[in-house]
N, C-alpha and C positions, 0 to 999 in steps of 0.2 A: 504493500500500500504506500502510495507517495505521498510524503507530509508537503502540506499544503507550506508556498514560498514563505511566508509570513512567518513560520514557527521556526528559523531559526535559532541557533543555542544562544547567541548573543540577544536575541529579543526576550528570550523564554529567562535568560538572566537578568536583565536590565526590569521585566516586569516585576518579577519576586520583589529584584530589589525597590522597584517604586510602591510595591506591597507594602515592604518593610519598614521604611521610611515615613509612609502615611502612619503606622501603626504608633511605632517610637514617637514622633513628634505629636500624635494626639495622644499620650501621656503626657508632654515637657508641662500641662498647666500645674499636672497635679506633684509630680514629681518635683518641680521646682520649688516649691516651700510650701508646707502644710499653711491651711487657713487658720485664720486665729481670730477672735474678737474679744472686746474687754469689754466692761460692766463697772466705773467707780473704779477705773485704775488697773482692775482683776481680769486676768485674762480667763474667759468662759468659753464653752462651747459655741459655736454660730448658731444662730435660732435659724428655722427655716419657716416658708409661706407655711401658714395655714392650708389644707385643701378643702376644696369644694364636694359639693353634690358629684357631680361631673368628672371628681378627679384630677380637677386641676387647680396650681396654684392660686392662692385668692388674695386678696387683701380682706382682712376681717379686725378691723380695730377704731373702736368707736367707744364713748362716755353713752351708759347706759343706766335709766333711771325703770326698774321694772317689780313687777308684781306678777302671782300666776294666773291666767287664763284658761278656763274649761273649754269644750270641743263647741260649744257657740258664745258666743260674747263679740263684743265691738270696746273700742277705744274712741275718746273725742276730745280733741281739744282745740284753741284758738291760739295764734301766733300773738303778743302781744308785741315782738322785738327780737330781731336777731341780728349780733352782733360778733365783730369778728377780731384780729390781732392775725399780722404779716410782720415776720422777723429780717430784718435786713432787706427789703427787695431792692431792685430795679430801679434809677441807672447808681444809685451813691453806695447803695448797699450799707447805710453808716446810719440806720436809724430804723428802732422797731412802729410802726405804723398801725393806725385803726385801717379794720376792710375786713373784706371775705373773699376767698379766691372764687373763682367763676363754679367748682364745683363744692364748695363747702356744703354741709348739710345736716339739717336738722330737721325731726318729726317723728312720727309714731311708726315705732316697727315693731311683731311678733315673730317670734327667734324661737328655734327648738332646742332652748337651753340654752348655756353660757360658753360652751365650747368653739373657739375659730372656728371657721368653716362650715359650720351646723347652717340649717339651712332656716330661711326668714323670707318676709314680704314686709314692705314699709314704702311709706308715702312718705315725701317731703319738700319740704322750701331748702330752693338752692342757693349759693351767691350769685350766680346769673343764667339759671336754667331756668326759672319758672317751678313748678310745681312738677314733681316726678314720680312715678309707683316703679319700686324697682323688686326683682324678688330674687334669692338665687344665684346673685354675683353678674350674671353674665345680661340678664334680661331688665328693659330699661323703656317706662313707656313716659310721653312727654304729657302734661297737663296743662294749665292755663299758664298763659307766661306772668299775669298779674293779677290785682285784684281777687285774690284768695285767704284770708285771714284762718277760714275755718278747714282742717282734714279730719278723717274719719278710717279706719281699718274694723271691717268686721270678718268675722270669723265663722266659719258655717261647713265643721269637719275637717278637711284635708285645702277647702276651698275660701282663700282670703282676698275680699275685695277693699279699696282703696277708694275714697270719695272727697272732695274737695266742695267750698260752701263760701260766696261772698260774705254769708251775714248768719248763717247756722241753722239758717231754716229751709232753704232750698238746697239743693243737694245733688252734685254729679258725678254720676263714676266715672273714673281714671284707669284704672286697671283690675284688673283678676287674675290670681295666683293659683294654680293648685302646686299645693307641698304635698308630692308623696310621701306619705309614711310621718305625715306629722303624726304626735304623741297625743294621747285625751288631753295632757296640760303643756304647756309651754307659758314660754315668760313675754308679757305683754308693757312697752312701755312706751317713752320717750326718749332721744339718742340723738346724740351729736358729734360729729366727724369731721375732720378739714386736712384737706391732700398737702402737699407739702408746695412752695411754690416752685415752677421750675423755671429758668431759664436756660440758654443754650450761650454759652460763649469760648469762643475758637473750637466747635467741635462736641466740645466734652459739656456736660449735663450741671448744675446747682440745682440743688431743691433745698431750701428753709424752710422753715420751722413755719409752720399758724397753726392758728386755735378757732375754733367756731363758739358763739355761745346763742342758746336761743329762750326767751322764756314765755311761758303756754300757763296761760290760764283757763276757765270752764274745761277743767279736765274731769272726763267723769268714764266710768270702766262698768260695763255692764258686762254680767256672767260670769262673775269673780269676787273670792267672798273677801267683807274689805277689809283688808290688810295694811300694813303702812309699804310705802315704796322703799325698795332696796337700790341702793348707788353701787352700782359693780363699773370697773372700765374693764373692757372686751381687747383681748392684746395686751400688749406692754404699754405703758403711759405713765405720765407724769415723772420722767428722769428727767428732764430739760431745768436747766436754771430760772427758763419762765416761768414755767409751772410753780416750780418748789418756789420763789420768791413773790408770785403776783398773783397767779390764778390756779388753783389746780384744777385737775378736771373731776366731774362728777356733776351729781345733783343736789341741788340747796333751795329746800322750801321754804317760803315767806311769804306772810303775809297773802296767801290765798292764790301764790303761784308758783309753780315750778320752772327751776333756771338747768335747764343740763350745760353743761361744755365741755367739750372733747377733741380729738385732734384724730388725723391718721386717715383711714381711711374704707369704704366697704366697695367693694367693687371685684374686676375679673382680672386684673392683672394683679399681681404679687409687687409687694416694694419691697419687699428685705431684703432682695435682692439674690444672687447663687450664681450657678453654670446653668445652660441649657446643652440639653446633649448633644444640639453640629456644634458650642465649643469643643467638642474633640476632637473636630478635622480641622485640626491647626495644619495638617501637612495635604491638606487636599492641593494647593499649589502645587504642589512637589511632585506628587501623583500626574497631576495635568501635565508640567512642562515633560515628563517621562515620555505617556502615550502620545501626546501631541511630536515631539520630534521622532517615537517607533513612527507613529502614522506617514506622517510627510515622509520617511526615505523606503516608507515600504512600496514594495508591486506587487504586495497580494491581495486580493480581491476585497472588496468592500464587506462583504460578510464574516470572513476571515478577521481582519482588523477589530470589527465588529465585537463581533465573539469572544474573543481573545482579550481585549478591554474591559470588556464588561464582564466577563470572570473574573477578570486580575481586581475589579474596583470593588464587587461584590463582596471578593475575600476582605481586600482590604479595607472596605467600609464599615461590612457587617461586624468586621472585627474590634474597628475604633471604637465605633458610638459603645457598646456595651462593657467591652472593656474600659475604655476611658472613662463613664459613667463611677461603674466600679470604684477605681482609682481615684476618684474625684472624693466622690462620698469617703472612703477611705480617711483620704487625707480631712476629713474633716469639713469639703467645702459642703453646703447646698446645692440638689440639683433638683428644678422645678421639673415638676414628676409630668410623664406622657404617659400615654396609652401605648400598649402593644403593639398596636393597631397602628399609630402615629410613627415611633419606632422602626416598623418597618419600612412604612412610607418615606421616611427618611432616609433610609438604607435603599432600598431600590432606587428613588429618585434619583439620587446623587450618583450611583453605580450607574443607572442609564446617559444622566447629562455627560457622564466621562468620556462614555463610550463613543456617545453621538460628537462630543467634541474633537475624538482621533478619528472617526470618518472625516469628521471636516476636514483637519489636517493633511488627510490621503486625498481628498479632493485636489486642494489648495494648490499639496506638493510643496509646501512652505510652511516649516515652524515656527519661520518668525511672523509670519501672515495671520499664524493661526494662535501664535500667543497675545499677538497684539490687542487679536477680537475677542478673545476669552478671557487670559489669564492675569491681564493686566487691569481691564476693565473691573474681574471679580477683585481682585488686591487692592486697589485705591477704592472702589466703593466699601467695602467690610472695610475698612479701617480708615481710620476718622483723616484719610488725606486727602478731601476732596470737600468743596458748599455740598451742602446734604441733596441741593437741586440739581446741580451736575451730576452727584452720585445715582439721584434716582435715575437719570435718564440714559443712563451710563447703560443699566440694569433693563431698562426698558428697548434700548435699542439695539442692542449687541447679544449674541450669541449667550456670553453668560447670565443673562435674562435669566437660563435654565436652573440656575441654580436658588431659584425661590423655592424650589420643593425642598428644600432644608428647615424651611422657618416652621418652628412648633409653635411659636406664640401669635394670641391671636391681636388683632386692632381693636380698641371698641371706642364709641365717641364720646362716653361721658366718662371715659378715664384719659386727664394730660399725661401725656407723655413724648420722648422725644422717638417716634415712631421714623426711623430712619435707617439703612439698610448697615450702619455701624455698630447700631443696636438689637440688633437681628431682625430686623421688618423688611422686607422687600417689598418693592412700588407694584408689583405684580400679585395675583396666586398664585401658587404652583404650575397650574396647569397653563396657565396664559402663558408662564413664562418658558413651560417645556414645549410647546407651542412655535415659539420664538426661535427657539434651537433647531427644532425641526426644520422649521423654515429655510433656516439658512443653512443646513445640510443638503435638504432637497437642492434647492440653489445651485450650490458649490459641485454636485453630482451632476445636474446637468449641465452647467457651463463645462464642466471638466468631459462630460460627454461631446460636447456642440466642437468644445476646440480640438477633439480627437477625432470628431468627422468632418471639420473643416483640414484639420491636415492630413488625414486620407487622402480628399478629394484632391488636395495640391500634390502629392505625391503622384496620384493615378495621371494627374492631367500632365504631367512633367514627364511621363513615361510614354504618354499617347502623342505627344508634341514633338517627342526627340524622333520619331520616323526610326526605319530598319538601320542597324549598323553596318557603314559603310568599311570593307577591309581596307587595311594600313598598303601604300602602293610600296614596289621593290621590285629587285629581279626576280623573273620568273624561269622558278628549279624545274629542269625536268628528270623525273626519277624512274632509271632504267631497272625495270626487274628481270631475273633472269627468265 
C-alpha cells in the first residue's frame, strides 16, 4: 500500500512535535506560580463564582433584608429614595462621589434560601434601567422606564410574578418566573446590589468600589407568619474601608421604613474572576504556525493535509483544555465551570478551525500569506495590542474569525462589562465565524484551481503553436550494409 505524499517522516515529526508544544505551553499559566489571594494581610484560599441553576458561573452578592415565605404569598412595597456612592471614578479618579451606576439595584426579590447561586425572581428600580423583573441570573425582562414608585412579587407555587404601580392601586405585570423545584418556604425580602464601576484605559479594565442604598416604605408580606426581618449580606461584603468607616451594608429600620444597602452584584457573568478553559491554549499559535508552513510546502492532496491536521489538533487540543483545566485548579486558581457539552465544543471547534486553516495554507502555497491572514490577526486581537475596534474587525474579516468557537462565556446586556475579544468575547458566534473560515478556504481552493487551469491551457497552446519539429540540417551519411 503507498503512503499517501503528505505522510512523510519529517511531517509525521514536526506534527507530534506541534502536538507537544500546544500541550507544554497550555500548562506554562498554571505551572508558573501557584494563585494566591489574601484577606486583612493573610494569604487564603481564592474564592470562586458562585454557580447557577444552569451550571454556570454567576454573580450572586447582594444586602438582603428577609423573612420566610409559604408556597402562596406576595411582597409590596413603595420606593421612597434610592441613593447611591461611586469611589474614585472618571476622569480625576481623586474623589468619592454621590450617584448610582446605570445598573445599581434595588427591590423585592424571593430567593430559595441564603446560599450563592440558589435560585430567585425579583423586580427592581435601576440607576438607569427603569424598572426590571429579572429571575435566575441569566433572564432579564424590561419595565417602565419611569414613573413607578410602587413593585409587587407574588408567589403562587413554583410560579413568581412581578408587578409594578404608579400610585398602588393600579397595577401591571412585568414579568413571570417559574423556579423549578422551588421549596414550600423560601426567604422573601428586600435587597440591594451595585456592580462595581468600570472603565477601560490603555486596554486593561478598572472597576471601583459603589454602594446602592434604597428605602421602601408601605411594606406589607402576605402568606407569612409575622416575624421580625433578618439582615443577612448574600456573598462577601463589607471589607472595604467604606463600608467599615461610613456605611455598612445591611438593613436599618426606622421610623416606619426600611433602608437596605449593599454592593456587588446579581447577575450571569461571575466577577471574582479565574481561568476559563481556551486559557489553556496559550500555545494554539504555535500549533498554527506548524501546520500552516507543513500545508504551504506540501503536494499532497487537500484531504490528506486535511486529515492529518485535524488528528494532530484533536490530540493536541482534546489534551490541553482538560488537562490544563486540571492543573489550573491544582494550583489553586478558579476555573469558571462548563458543561461537557461546551467542553467539547471547544475541543472540536478549534481542532476543525486548524485544520481548515492548513488547507488554506496548501491553497495559498504561502506561509507567510497564510500566517499573515490567520495567525497574526488571532495574536494582536486576544491580547490587548490593538483599539478593541480594530481588534473586533480584525476577527470579523479574516480567516481567524474561526476561532470564536473557543468562547465559553456568554454577553448579556444588563451586565457592564469590557466584552472585547482580549477578554475572551468574540465580535462573532461561533458559527458565523466558522462560516468565515470556510469561506475563505473555499476561495483559496478554487483560485488555486482557476490558476492551474489557466496554466494548463498556456502550456497546451504553446505546444499547439510550436508546429512539427523541424531536423537540425548537416551532411548527409550514407550507410553501406553488407
Amino acid at each position: 500500500m503507498q503512503i499517501p505524499s503528505y505522510f512523510t517522516r519529517g511531517r509525521i515529526i514536526a506534527l507530534i512535535a506541534a502536538a507537544l508544544l500546544t500541550v507544554l505551553l497550555g500548562l506554562l499559566p498554571a505551572v508558573a506560580g501557584r494563585a494566591t489571594c489574601s484577606a486583612d494581610n493573610v494569604e487564603v484560599a481564592c474564592p470562586a463564582d458562585p454557580v447557577g441553576p444552569r451550571g454556570e458561573a454567576v454573580s450572586d452578592q447582594f444586602a438582603f433584608g428577609h423573612r420566610p415565605l409559604g408556597t402562596e404569598g406576595s411582597i409590596t412595597a413603595r420606593l421612597a429614595s434610592m441613593t447611591g456612592t461611586i469611589t474614585y471614578p472618571p476622569p480625576g479618579h481623586d474623589q468619592i462621589v454621590e450617584g448610582l451606576v446605570p445598573w445599581a439595584k434595588a427591590g423585592l426579590i424571593i430567593k430559595d434560601g441564603l446560599a450563592p447561586g440558589s435560585s430567585y425572581a425579583a423586580i427592581m428600580f435601576t440607576g438607569a434601567h427603569g424598572v426590571r423583573m429579572q429571575h435566575d441570573y441569566v433572564h432579564d425582562t424590561a419595565g417602565s422606564a419611569s414613573g413607578t414608585h410602587w413593585v409587587r412579587l407574588t408567589r403562587s407555587g413554583e410560579v413568581v410574578t412581578g408587578y409594578e404601580s404608579p400610585d398602588g392601586i393600579t397595577w401591571t405585570p412585568v414579568g413571570t418566573a417559574r423556579l423549578d423545584g422551588l421549596p414550600s418556604v423560601v426567604q422573601v425580602g428586600l435587597f440591594a446590589t451595585s456592580p462595581g464601576d468600570l472603565s477601560v484605559v490603555g486596554g486593561s479594565t478598572q472597576v471601583r468600589f459603589t454602594q446602592a442604598g434604597a428605602e421602601f416604605d408601605h411594606v406589607t408580606v402576605t402568606g407569612s407568619p409575622e416575624t421580625a426581618w433578618t439582615s443577612t449580606t448574600v456573598g462577601e461584603m463589607g471589607t472595604t474601608d467604606w463600608e467599615r468607616d461610613h456605611l455598612a451594608p445591611g438593613l436599618v429600620e426606622a421610623g416606619g421604613t426600611l433602608r437596605i444597602t449593599g454592593s456587588g452584584d446579581i447577575g450571569p457573568v461571575g466577577t471574582i474572576g479565574g481561568a476559563s478553559i481556551e486559557d489553556t491554549l496559550l500555545g494554539l499559535p504555535v500549533l498554527l504556525v506548524f501546520v500552516i508552513v507543513l500545508g504551504a510546502r506540501s503536494r499532497g492532496g487537500v484531504p490528506e493535509v486535511f486529515g492529518a491536521t485535524l488528528a494532530t489538533a484533536l490530540v493536541a487540543v482534546g489534551t490541553t483544555v482538560p488537562l490544563g483545566t486540571l492543573v489550573l485548579r491544582a494550583a489553586g486558581s478558579t476555573v469558571l465551570p462548563v458543561s461537557l457539552l461546551t467542553a467539547a465544543r471547544v475541543v472540536v471547534g478549534v481542532a476543525l478551525v486548524v485544520a481548515l486553516i492548513a488547507v488554506l495554507a496548501r491553497a495559498l502555497r504561502s506561509w507567510l500569506a497564510a500566517s499573515a491572514l490567520t495567525v497574526v490577526p488571532y495574536v494582536l486581537a486576544v491580547h490587548p495590542l490593538l483599539p478593541d475596534g480594530v481588534a473586533d474587525w480584525l476577527l470579523r474579516l479574516t480567516p481567524a474569525a474561526g476561532f470564536a468557537v473557543q468562547q465559553t462565556a456568554g454577553e448579556f446586556p444588563q451586565v457592564l462589562a469590557h466584552y472585547t475579544p482580549a477578554a475572551g468575547y468574540f465580535p462573532l458566534p461561533g458559527w458565523a465565524g466558522l462560516v468565515i473560515t470556510v469561506a475563505y478556504v473555499v476561495a483559496a481552493l478554487v483560485l488555486m484551481r482557476w490558476v492551474a487551469d489557466r496554466r494548463q491551457t498556456t502550456l497546451s497552446s504553446a505546444k499547439r503553436g510550436s508546429g512539427p519539429a523541424v531536423p537540425r540540417s548537416g551532411p548527409i551519411r550514407t550507410v553501406h550494409r553488407p
